[in-house]
C-alpha positions as CSV (number, residue, x, y, z in Angstrom):
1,X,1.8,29.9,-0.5
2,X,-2.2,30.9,0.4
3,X,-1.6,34.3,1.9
4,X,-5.1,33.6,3.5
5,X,-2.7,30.4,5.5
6,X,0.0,33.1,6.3
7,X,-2.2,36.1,7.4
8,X,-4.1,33.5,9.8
9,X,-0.9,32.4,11.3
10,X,0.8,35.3,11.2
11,X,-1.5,36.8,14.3
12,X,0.4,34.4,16.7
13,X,3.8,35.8,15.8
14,X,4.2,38.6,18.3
15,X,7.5,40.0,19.7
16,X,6.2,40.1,23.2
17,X,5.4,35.9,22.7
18,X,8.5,35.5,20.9
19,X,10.7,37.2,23.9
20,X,8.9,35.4,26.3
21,X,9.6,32.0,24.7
22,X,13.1,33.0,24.8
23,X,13.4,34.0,28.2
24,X,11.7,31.1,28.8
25,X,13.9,28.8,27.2
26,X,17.2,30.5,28.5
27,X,16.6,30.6,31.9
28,X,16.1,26.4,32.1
29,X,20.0,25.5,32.3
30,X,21.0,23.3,29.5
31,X,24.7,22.6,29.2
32,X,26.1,19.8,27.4
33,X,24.5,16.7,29.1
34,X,21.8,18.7,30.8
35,X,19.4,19.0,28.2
36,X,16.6,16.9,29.4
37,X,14.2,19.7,31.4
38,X,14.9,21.9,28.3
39,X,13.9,18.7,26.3
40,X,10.5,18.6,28.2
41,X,9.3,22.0,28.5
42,X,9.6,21.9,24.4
43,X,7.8,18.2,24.3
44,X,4.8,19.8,26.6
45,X,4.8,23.4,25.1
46,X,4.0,21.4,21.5
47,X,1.6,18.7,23.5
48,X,-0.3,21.3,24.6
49,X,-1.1,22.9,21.6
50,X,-1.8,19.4,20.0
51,X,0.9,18.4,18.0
52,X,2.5,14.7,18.9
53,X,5.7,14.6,20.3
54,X,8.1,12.1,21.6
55,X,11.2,12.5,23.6
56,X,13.9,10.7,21.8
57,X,16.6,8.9,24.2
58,X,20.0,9.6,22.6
59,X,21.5,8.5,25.9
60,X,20.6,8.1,29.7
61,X,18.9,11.5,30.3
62,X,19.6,12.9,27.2
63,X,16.4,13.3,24.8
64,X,16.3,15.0,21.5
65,X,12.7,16.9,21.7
66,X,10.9,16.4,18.7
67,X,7.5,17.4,17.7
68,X,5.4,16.5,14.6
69,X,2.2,18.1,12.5
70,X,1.0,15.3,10.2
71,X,0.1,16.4,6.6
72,X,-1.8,14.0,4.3
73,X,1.3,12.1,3.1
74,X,1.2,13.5,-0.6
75,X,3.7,16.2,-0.1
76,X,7.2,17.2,0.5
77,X,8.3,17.1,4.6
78,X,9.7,19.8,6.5
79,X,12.4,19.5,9.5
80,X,12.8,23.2,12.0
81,X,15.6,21.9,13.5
82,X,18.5,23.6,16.0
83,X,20.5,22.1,19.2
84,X,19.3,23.1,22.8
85,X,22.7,22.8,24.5
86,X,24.6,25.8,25.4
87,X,28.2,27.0,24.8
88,X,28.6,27.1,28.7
89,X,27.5,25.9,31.8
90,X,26.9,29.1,33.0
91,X,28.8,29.0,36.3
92,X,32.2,29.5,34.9
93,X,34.5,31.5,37.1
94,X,35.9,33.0,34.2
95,X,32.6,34.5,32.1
96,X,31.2,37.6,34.0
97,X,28.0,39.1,32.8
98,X,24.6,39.0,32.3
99,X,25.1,37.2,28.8
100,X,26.8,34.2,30.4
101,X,24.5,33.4,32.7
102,X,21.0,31.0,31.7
103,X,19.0,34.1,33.4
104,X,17.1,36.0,30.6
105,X,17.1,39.6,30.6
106,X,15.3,42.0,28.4
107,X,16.9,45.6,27.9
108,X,15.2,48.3,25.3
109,X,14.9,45.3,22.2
110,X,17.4,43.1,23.5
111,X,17.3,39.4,25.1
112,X,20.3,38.3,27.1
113,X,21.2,35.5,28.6
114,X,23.4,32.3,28.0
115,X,22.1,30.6,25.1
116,X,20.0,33.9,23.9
117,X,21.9,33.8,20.6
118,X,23.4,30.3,20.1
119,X,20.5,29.2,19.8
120,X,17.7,29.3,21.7
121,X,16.6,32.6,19.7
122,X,16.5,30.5,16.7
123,X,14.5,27.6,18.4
124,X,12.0,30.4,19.9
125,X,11.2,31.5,16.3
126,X,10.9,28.1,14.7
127,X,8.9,27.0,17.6
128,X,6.8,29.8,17.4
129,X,5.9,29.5,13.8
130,X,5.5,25.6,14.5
131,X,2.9,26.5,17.0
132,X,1.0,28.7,14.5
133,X,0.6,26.1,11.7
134,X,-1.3,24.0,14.8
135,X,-3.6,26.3,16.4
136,X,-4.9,27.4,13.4
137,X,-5.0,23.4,12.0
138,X,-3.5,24.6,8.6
139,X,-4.2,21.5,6.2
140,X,-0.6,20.3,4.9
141,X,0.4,17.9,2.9
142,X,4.0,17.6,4.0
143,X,4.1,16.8,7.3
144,X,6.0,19.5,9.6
145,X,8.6,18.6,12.3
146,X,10.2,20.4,15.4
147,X,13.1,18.9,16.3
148,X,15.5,20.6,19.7
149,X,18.4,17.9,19.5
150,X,21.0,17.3,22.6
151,X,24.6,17.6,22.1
152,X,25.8,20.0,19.1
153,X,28.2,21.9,21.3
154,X,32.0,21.5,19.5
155,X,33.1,19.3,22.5
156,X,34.9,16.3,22.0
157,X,36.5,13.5,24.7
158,X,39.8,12.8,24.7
159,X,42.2,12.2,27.3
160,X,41.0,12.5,30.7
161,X,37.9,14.6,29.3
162,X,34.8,12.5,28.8
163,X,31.9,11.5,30.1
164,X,28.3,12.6,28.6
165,X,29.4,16.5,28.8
166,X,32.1,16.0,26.0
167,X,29.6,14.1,23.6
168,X,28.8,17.1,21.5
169,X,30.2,17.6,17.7
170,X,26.7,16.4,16.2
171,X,25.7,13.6,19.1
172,X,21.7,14.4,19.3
173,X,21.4,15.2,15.5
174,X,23.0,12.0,14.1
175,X,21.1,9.7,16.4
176,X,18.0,12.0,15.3
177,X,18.6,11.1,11.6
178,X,19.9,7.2,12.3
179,X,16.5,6.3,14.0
180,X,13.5,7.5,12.3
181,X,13.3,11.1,12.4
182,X,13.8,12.5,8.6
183,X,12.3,14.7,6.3
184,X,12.7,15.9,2.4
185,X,14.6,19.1,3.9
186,X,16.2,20.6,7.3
187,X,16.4,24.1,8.5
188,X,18.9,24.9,11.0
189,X,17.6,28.0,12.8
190,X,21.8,28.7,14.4
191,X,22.7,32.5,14.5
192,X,23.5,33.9,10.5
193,X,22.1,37.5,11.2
194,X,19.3,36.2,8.6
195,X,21.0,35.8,6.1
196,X,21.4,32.2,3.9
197,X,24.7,29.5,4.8
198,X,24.4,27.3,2.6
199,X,27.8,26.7,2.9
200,X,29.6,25.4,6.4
201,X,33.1,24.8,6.9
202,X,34.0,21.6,8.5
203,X,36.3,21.0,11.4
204,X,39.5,19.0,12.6
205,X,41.0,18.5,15.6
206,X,44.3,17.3,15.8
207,X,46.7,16.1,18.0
208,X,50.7,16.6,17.5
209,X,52.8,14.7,20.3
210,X,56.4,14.2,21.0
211,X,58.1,11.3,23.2
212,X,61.2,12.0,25.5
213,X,63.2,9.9,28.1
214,X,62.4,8.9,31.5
215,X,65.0,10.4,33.5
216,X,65.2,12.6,36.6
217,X,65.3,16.6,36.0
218,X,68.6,16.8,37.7
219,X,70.0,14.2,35.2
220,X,68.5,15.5,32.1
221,X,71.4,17.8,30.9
222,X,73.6,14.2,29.6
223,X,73.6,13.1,26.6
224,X,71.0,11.2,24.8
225,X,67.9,12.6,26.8
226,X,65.4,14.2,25.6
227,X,63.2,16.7,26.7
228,X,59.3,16.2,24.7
229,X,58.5,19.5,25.2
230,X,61.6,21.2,23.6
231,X,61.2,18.7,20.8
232,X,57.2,20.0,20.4
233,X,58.1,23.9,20.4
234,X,60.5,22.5,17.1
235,X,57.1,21.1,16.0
236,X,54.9,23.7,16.6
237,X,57.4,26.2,14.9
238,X,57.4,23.8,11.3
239,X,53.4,24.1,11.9
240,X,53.9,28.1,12.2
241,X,55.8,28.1,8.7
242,X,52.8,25.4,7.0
243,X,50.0,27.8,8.3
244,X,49.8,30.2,6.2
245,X,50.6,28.3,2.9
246,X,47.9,26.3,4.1
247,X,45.3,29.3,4.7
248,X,46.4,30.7,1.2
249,X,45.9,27.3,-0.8
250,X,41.7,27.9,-1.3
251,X,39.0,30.2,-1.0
252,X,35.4,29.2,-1.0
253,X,32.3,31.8,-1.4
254,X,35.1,34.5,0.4
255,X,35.9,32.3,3.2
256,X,39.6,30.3,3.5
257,X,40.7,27.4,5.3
258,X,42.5,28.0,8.8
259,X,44.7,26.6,11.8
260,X,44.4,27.8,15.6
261,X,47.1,26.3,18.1
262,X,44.4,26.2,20.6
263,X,46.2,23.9,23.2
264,X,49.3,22.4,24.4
265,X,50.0,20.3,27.0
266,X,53.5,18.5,28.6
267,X,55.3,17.3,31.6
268,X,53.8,16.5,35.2
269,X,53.4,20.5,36.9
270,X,53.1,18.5,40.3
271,X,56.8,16.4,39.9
272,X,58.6,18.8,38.2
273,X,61.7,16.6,39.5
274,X,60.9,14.4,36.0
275,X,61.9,15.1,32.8
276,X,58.9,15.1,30.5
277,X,58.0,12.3,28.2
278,X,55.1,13.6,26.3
279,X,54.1,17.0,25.2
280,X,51.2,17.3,22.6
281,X,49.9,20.2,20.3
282,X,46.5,20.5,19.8
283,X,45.4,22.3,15.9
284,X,41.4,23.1,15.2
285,X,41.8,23.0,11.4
286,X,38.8,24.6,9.6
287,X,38.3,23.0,6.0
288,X,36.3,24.4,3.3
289,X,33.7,22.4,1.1
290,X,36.0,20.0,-1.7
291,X,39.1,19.6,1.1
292,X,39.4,16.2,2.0
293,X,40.5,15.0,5.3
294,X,42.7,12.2,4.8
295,X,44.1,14.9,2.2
296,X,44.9,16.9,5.3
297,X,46.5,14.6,6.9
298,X,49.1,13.3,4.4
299,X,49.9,17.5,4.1
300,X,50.3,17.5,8.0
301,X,52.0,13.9,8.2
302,X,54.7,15.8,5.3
303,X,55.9,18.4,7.4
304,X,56.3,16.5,10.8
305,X,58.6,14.0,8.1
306,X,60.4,17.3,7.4
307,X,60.9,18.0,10.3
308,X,62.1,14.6,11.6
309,X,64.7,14.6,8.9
310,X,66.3,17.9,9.7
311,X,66.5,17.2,13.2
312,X,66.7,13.4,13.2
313,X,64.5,12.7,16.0
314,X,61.7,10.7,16.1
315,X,58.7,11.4,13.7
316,X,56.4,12.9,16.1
317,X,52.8,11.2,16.1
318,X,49.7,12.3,14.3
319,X,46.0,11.6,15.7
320,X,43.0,13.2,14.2
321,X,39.7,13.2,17.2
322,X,37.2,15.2,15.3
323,X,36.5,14.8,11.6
324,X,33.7,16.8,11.1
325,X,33.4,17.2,7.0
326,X,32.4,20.9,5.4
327,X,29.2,20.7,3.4
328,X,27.6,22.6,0.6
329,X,24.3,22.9,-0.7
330,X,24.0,24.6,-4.3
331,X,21.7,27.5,-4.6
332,X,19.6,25.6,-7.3
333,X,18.0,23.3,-4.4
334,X,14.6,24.1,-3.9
335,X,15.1,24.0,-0.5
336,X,17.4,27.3,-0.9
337,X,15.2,28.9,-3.4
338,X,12.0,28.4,-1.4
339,X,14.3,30.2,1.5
340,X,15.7,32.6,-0.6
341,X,12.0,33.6,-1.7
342,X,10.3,33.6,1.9
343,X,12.6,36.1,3.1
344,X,12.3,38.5,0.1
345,X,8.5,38.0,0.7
346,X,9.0,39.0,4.3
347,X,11.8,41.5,4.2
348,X,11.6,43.1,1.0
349,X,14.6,42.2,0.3
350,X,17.2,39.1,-0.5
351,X,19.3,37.6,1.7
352,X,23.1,37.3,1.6
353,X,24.7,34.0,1.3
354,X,27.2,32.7,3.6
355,X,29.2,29.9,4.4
356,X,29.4,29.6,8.2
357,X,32.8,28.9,10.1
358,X,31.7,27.7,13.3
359,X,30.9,23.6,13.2
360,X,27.1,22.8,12.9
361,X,25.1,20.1,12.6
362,X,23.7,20.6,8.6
363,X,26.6,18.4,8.0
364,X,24.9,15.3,9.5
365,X,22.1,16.3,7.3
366,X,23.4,16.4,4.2
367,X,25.3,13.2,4.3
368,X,22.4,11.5,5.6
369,X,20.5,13.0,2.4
370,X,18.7,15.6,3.9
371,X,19.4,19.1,2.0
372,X,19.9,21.4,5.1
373,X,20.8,24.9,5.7
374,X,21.4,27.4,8.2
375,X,19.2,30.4,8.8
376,X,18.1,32.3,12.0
377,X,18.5,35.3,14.0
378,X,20.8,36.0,16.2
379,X,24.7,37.0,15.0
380,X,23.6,41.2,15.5
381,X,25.9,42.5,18.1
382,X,24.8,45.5,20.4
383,X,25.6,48.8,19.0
384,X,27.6,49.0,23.0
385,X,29.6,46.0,22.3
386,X,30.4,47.0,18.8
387,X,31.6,50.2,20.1
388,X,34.1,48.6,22.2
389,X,35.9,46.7,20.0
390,X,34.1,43.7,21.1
391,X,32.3,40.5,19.6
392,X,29.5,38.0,20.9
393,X,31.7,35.6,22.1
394,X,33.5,38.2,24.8
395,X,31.0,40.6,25.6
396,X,28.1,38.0,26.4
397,X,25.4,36.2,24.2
398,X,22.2,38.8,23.2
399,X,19.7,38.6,20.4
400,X,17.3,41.7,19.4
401,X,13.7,40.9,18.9
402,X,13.1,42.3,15.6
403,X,15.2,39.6,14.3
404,X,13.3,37.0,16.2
405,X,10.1,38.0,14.5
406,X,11.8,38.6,11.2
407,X,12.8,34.5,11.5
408,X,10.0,33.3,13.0
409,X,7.7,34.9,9.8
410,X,10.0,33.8,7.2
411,X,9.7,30.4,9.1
412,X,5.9,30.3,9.0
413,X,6.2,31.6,5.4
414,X,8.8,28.9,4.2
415,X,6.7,25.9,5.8
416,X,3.5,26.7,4.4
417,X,5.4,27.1,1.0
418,X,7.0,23.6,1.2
419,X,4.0,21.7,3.4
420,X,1.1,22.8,1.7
């Protein structure tokens, strides 16, 4: 890197700017679907400052944001990449606080809002850095891209839940990758308290069901009826006993593999006069990198075969609806050494290495042959929250901006070592 490059662009990377961008970017509402004014304030922030943008239509309304410094074509290209829809709406009856709500607020270091830490923190110091590299016309020959992509959220449709506000799970990053938008490596800017994943686990979501006969509630004690959801309590009490065999079989860079029985569903509440004939379980199965999915399946598909010998009902159906794979990126990549060596430069120190549990959209990247890992700011919780037992996801999103500026310099510092 010319430190004469960094020290020019380096001016521009302020906390006050950085905090303003953030509020900025929090308080324009961008839920699943709704990403579009979010998508043009980030298209006319970069068109201002010069760099050539486009708005990318993933869908009607829905436009991945992408901005682009040219270099002179003889060097290796750089993608900032992170998603700009939030984990909420922000009018949930159910999330109360100042971190739920797409209203920034800036308390002694501290940026809250919905959004503030997944991941409009990590946009603000990517775009930050971005805007640097322009206004001081650094010559590059990579070019440099900006890309704020709709539809990352882990939604999915199913049943009766779809429409454009379930299309998350990777929507805006895929199409970004299918049509045109690429580079020789990706940065994810999501929350990893600044420290390296180049490791993410991947994600299923499955769906258990049971069938049982169509009968009226006041006939459902003869013989030969049965009741679904009494058959899928048997089935989610085999899936109790695979769990933790299941959790114990791997470990990858200190992270295992695990289930959550995060839904269950059965019977009509508004004719209770009916016996039920479906009830479905609903597993979010988190895999680790070198687990394969159909693998998965045959070890699910084994015990629900158990099962239906012992009690000589009806195999109950198996449906996978997400298949997101893990991915891994070896520390040997240049893309994670050149990382691994912008933050020492900046910090003074090296970074941990993680591998991330949450989903995230470096998987997209790295099967479409774009080495791509996660590194931002965010992930910190207030010294308060921590105090009461609590973590980000209860207590409200909130980012400090120290680690905003720490990002957006290591940023700056990684894309003039890999552009110019």
């Amino acid at each position: 890197m010319e430190s004469s490059f960094f020290k020019k662009c380096a001016k521009h990377i302020k906390k006050k700017k950085l905090r303003d961008t953030l509020i900025d970017l929090v308080d324009i509402p961008s839920p699943t679907s709704g990403e579009k004014p979010l998508a043009e304030y980030l298209v006319n922030r970069m068109k201002s400052s010069g760099t050539r943008t486009t708005l990318q239509e993933v869908s009607l309304d829905r436009p991945n944001a992408i901005g682009t410094i040219s270099g002179d074509g003889t060097g290796p290209n750089l993608m900032f990449t992170g998603h700009m829809d939030t984990s909420y709406d922000g009018n949930e009856d159910y999330l109360v606080g100042k971190g739920f709500k797409p209203k920034g607020v800036y308390e002694n270091g501290w940026i809250w809002g919905l959004g503030a830490n997944n991941m409009k923190g990590g946009l603000a110091s990517a775009l930050v850095a971005f805007e640097a590299i322009q206004k001081e016309k650094i010559p590059l020959k990579g070019d440099l891209i900006f890309a704020g992509v709709v539809g990352e959220i882990e939604k999915a449709a199913i049943e009766e839940f779809r429409g454009e506000e379930m299309a998350g799970y990777g929507t805006g990053s895929r199409h970004l990758v299918l049509h045109g938008v690429t580079a020789d490596y990706a940065i994810l800017a999501e929350p990893t308290g600044l420290r390296i994943s180049n490791a993410n686990l991947g994600v299923i979501w499955a769906k258990i069901s049971t069938f049982g006969t169509v009968s009226h509630s006041a006939m459902a004690h003869r013989p030969g009826i049965k009741n679904a959801i009494r058959s899928i309590h048997k089935v989610q009490a085999a899936i109790e006993k695979w769990i933790p065999k299941f959790v114990k079989s791997r470990e990858f860079m200190g992270e295992k593999p695990s289930v959550n029985i995060s839904s269950i569903r059965g019977g009509w509440p508004w004719r209770l006069s009916r016996n039920p004939v479906e009830a479905s379980l609903y597993l979010d199965i988190r895999i680790l990198p070198g687990q394969k999915i159909e693998d998965i399946r045959r070890e699910i598909r084994k015990v629900l075969s158990k099962l239906s010998k012992k009690t000589g009902e009806d195999e109950a159906s198996l449906d996978f609806y997400v298949t997101d794979p893990a991915t891994y990126v070896a520390p040997e990549e240049e893309i994670v050494q050149n990382l691994n060596s912008s933050h020492n430069e900046i910090t003074k120190s090296l970074p941990d290495f993680i591998a991330r549990r949450p989903g995230a959209d470096a998987t997209h990247f790295n099967h479409y042959g774009i080495p791509c890992i996660c590194y931002g700011p965010g992930f910190r919780v207030h010294p308060e929250v921590e105090k009461k037992g609590q973590y980000m996801h209860d207590a409200g999103e909130h980012i400090h901006e120290d680690d905003l500026e720490i990002a957006s310099r290591v940023f700056l510092n990684l894309a003039l070592k890999i552009c110019t």
